[in-house]
C-alpha positions as a Python dict, from the first residue, in 0.01 Angstrom:
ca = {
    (1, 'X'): (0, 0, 0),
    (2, 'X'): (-242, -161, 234),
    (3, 'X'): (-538, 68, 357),
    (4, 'X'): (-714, 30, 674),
    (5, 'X'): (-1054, 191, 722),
    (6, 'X'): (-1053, 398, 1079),
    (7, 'X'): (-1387, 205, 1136),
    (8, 'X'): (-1208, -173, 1105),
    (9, 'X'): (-955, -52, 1345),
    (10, 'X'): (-1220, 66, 1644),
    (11, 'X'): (-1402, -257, 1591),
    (12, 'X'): (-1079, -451, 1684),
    (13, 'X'): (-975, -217, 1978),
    (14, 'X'): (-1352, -194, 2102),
    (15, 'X'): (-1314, -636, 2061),
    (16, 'X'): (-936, -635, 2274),
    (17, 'X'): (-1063, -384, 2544),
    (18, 'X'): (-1362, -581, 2587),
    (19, 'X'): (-1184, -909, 2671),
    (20, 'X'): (-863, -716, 2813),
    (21, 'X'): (-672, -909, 2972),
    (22, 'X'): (-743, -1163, 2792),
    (23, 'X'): (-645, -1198, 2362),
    (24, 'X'): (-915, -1147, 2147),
    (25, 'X'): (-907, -1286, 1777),
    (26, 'X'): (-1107, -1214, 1431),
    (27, 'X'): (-1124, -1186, 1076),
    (28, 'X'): (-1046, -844, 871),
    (29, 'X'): (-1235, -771, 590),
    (30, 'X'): (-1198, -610, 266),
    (31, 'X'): (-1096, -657, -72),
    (32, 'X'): (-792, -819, -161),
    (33, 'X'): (-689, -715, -501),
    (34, 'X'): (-782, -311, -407),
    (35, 'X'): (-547, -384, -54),
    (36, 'X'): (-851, -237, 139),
    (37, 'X'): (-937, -333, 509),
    (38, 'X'): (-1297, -250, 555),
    (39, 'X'): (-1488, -423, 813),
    (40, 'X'): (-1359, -678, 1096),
    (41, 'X'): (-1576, -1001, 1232),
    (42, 'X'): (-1485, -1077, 1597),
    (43, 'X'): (-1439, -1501, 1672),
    (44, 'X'): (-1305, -1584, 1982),
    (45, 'X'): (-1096, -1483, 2252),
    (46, 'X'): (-854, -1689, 2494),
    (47, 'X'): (-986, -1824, 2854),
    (48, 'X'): (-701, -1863, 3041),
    (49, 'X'): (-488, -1641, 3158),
    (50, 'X'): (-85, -1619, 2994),
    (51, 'X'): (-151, -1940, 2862),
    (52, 'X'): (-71, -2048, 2495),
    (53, 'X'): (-346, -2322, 2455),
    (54, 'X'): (-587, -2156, 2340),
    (55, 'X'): (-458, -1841, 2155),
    (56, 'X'): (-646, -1833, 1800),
    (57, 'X'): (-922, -2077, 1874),
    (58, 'X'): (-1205, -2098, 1642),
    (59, 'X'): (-1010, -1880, 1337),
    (60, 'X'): (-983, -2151, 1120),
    (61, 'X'): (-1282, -2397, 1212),
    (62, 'X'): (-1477, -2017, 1115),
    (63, 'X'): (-1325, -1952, 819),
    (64, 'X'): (-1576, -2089, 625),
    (65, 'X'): (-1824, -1829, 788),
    (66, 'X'): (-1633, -1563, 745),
    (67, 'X'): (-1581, -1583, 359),
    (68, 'X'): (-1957, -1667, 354),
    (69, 'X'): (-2028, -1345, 558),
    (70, 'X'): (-1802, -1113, 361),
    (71, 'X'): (-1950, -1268, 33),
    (72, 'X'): (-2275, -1084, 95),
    (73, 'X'): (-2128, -732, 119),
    (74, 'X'): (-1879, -822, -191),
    (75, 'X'): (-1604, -848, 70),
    (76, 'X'): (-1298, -1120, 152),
    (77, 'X'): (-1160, -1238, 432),
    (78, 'X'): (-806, -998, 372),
    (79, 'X'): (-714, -1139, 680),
    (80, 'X'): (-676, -1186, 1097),
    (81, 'X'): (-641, -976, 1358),
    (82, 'X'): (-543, -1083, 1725),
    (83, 'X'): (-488, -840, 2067),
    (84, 'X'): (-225, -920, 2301),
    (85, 'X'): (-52, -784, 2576),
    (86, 'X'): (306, -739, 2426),
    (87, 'X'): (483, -784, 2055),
    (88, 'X'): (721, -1033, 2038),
    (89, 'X'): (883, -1285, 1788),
    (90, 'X'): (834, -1541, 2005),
    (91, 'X'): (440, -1455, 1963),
    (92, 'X'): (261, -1824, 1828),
    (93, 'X'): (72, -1710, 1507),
    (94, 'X'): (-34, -2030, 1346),
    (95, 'X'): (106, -2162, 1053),
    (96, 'X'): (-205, -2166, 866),
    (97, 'X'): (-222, -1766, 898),
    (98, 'X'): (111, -1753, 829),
    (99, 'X'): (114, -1925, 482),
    (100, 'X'): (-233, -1803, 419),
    (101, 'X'): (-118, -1491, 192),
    (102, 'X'): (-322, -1301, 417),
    (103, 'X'): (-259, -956, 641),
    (104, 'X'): (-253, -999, 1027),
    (105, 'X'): (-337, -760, 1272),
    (106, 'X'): (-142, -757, 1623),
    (107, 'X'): (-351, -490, 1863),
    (108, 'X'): (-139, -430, 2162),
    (109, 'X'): (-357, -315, 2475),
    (110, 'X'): (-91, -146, 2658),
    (111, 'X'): (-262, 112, 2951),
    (112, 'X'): (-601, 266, 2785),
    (113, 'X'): (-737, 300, 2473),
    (114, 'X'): (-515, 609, 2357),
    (115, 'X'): (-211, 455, 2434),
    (116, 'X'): (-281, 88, 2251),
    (117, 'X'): (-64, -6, 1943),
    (118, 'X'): (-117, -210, 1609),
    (119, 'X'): (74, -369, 1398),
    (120, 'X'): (28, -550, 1056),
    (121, 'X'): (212, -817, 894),
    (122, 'X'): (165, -856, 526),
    (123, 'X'): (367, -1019, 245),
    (124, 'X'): (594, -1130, 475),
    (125, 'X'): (716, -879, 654),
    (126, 'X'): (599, -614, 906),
    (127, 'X'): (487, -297, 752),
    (128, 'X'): (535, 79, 871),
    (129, 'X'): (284, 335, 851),
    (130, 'X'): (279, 597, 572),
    (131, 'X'): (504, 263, 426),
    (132, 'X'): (365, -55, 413),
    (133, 'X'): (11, 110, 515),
    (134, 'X'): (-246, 355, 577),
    (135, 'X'): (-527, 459, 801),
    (136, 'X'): (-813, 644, 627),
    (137, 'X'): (-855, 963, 710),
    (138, 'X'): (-1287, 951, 786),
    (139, 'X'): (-1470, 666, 946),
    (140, 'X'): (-1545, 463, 680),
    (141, 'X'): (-1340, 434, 356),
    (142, 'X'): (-1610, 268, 111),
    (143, 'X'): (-1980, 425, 215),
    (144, 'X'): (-2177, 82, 103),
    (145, 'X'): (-1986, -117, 392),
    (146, 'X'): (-2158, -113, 702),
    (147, 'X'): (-1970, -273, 992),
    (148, 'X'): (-2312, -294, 1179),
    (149, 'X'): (-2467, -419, 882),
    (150, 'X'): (-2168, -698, 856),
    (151, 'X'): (-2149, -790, 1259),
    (152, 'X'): (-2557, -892, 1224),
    (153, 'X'): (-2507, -1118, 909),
    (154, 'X'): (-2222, -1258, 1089),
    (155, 'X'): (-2446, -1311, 1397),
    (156, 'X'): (-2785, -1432, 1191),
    (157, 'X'): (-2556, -1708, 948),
    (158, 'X'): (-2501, -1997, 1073),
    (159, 'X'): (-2195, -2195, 1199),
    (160, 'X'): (-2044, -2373, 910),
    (161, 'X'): (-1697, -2600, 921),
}
């Protein structure tokens, strides 16, 4: 069972709505072996307009940040997240993310911000809530992570390849 903390998941929507309509993409962060989302890193977003070009940019020339970034608060990258306008198997995730081992997010912004969707891929497959996954119940789900705290080491380190 993968948990998400409540205050990962308002990071990413607060990242999507921000760039809406464009795609915004990031890291998710937790630890791996306790299945925890508890933070998220924001990296990029798309310039253009329904075009494919230049959906994911920066995720994996970052990566190296990332890790370095979680490090600090005893965190890995768990995995990516991405907003987009509409699910669809046709939707270009990268191979790299793919065959990473590694959860995806997919945040649909759909009309506002109570009516926008998520889904995670994980192990393969897509999982269901109550399933595959869970949202915690308060904002955070581990007290010593910070998502401020996390978003200004992110900011302060800097770019590595």
């Amino acid at each position: 069972m993968l948990i998400v903390s409540r205050e990962a998941l308002v990071k990413i929507g607060k990242h999507a709505w921000n760039v809406y309509p464009l795609e915004a993409f990031g890291y998710l962060l937790g630890r791996e072996a306790a299945r925890q989302v508890l933070a998220s890193l924001p990296c990029s977003k798309t310039s253009r307009w329904y075009e494919y070009d230049d959906r994911w940019l920066g995720i994996e020339e970052h990566l190296s940040k990332a890790c370095a970034t979680g490090k600090e608060f005893g965190l890995d990258v768990a995995g990516f997240y991405a907003s987009t306008l509409e699910y669809s198997t046709d939707y270009p995730i990268p191979s790299f993310i793919m065959n990473s081992g590694r959860s995806v997010m997919l945040y649909t912004t759909i009309c506002c911000h109570s009516c926008s969707q998520y889904r995670l891929w994980d192990n393969g497959r897509w999982l269901i809530r109550r399933e595959g996954f869970v949202v915690c119940g308060g904002k955070r789900l581990d007290g010593s992570v910070n998502q401020k705290r996390i978003l200004k080491a992110w900011r302060r380190n800097p770019w590595t390849g």
